[in-house]
C-alpha positions in Angstrom: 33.6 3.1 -2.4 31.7 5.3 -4.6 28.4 4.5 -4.8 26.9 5.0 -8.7 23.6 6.5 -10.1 20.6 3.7 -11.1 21.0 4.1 -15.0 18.2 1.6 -15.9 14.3 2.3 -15.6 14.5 -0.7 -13.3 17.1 0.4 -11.0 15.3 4.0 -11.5 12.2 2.2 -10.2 13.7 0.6 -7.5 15.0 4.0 -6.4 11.5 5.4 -6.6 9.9 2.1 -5.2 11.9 2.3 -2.3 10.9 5.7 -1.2 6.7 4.6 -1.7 7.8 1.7 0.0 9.0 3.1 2.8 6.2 5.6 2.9 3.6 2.6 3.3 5.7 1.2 6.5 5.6 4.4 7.9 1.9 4.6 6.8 1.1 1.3 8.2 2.5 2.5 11.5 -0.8 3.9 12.0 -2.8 1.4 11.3 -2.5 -0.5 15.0 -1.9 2.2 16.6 -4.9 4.2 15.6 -7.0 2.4 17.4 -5.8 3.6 20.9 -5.7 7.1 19.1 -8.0 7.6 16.5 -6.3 10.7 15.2 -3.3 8.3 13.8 -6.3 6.6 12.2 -7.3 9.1 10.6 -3.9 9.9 9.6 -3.6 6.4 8.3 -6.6 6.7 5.7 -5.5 10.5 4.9 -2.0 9.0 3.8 -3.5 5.8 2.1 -5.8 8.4 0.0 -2.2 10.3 -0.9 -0.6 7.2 -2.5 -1.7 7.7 -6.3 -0.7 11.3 -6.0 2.6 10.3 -4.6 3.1 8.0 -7.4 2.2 10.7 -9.6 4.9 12.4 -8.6 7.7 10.1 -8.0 6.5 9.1 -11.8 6.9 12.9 -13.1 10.5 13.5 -11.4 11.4 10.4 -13.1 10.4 11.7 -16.8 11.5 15.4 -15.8 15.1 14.3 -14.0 15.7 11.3 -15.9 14.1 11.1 -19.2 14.3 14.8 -20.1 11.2 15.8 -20.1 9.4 13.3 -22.2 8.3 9.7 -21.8 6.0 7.2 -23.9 3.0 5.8 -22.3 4.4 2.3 -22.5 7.7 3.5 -21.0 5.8 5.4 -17.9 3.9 2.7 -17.4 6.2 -0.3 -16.9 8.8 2.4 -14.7 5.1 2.5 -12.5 4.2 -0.8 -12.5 7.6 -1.7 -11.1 7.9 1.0 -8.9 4.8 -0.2 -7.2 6.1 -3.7 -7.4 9.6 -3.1 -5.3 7.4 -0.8 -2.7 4.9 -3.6 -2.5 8.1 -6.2 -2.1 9.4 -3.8 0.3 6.7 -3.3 2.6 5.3 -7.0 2.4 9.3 -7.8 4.4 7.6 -4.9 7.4 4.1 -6.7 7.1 5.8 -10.3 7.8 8.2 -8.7 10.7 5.0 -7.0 12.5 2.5 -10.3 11.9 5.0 -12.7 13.1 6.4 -11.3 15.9 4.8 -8.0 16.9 0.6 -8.2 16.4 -0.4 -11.5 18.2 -3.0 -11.3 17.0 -4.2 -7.6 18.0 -5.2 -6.4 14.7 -8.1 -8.7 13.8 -9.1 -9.1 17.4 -9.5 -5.4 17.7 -11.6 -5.2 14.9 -13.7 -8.0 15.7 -14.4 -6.6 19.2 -15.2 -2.8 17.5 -17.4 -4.9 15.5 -19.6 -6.9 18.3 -20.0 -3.6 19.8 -21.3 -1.9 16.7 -23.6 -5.1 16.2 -25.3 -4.9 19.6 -26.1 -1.4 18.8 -27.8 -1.7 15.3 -31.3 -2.5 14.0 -32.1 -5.8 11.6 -30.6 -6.8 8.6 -27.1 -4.6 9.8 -26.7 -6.7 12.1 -26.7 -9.5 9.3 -23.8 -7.6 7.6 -21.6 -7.4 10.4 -22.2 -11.0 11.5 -20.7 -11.7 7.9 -17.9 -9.5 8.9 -17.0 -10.8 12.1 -16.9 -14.2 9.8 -14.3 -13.0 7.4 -12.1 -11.4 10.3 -12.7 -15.2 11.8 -10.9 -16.3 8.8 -8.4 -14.1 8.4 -7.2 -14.3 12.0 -7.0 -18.0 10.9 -4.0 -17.1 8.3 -0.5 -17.8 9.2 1.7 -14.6 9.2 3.4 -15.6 5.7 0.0 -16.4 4.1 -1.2 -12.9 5.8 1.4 -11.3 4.4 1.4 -12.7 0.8 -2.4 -11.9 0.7 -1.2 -7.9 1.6 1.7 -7.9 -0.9 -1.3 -9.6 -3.7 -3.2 -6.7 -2.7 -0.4 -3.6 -2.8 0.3 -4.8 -6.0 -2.9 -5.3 -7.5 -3.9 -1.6 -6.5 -0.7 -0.2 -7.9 -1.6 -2.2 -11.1 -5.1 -0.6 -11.2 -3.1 3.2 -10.0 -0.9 2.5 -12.8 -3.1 3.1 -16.2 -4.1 6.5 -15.4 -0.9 7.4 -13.6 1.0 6.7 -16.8 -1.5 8.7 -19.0 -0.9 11.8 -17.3 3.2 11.5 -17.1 3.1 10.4 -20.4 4.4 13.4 -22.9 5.8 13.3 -26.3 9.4 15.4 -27.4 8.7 18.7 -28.8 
């Protein structure tokens, strides 16, 4: 069965959207992990600071390959806003697969422990703001793994939203 080329700028998004998506799994890899090796940490910020510039590009080769060369501004920037949607779709499925049966749990706890430790070790009103802290990981850890998840994919999206303005001012170009 031969398999056909997306057409539409949805399907063309989805394309896209699939790729960041997959990205952010692998991303979020080292998120847990990092903590028993604090280079993947760092790895794990390094690659969440490369996300608009990925979009960036995914959003170029999409005007260059597919809309030859040129693309309004409103065109660029519902072919982003969807692209973020279906990677934020995409990676919510990994978030609710690793919540519900692989974290336990391990993720706020481990945070909430790093932050005790910190709080025993700084002066006054700090201590104040990680007290607050340790509150809202209290809450969090309260959240079902759907509801966790849901607040994540919320969050993806309303980042790629905010990524998406600019983003589709610079791929923007007008025909010749």
């Amino acid at each position: 069965m031969a398999t056909e080329r997306p057409t539409t700028l949805q399907e063309h998004a989805m394309h896209f959207g699939t790729y960041m998506g997959l990205f952010w799994i692998f991303k979020f890899i080292f998120l847990p992990t990092g903590f028993t090796v604090p280079l993947l940490q760092l790895l794990f910020i390094l690659m969440t600071l490369f996300v608009p510039f990925l979009g960036y590009i995914y959003a170029r080769r999409y005007r260059n390959t597919y809309c030859e060369g040129s693309i309004s501004f409103f065109k660029a920037f519902a072919f982003i806003i969807f692209m973020y949607l279906f990677a934020s779709l995409l990676t919510a499925a990994a978030h609710y697969v690793y919540f519900r049966f692989i974290d336990n749990g391990y993720l706020v706890n481990t945070y909430i422990e790093q932050l005790e430790n910190m709080k025993a070790a700084v002066p006054g009103e700090m201590k104040d703001s990680i007290a607050q802290l340790i509150d809202a990981l209290g809450v969090i850890s309260s959240l079902t793994p759907l509801e966790l998840t849901l607040q994540l994919l919320s969050q993806n999206f309303f980042y790629g939203v905010l990524l998406t303005f600019p983003t589709a001012l610079f791929i923007m170009k007008r025909k010749k």
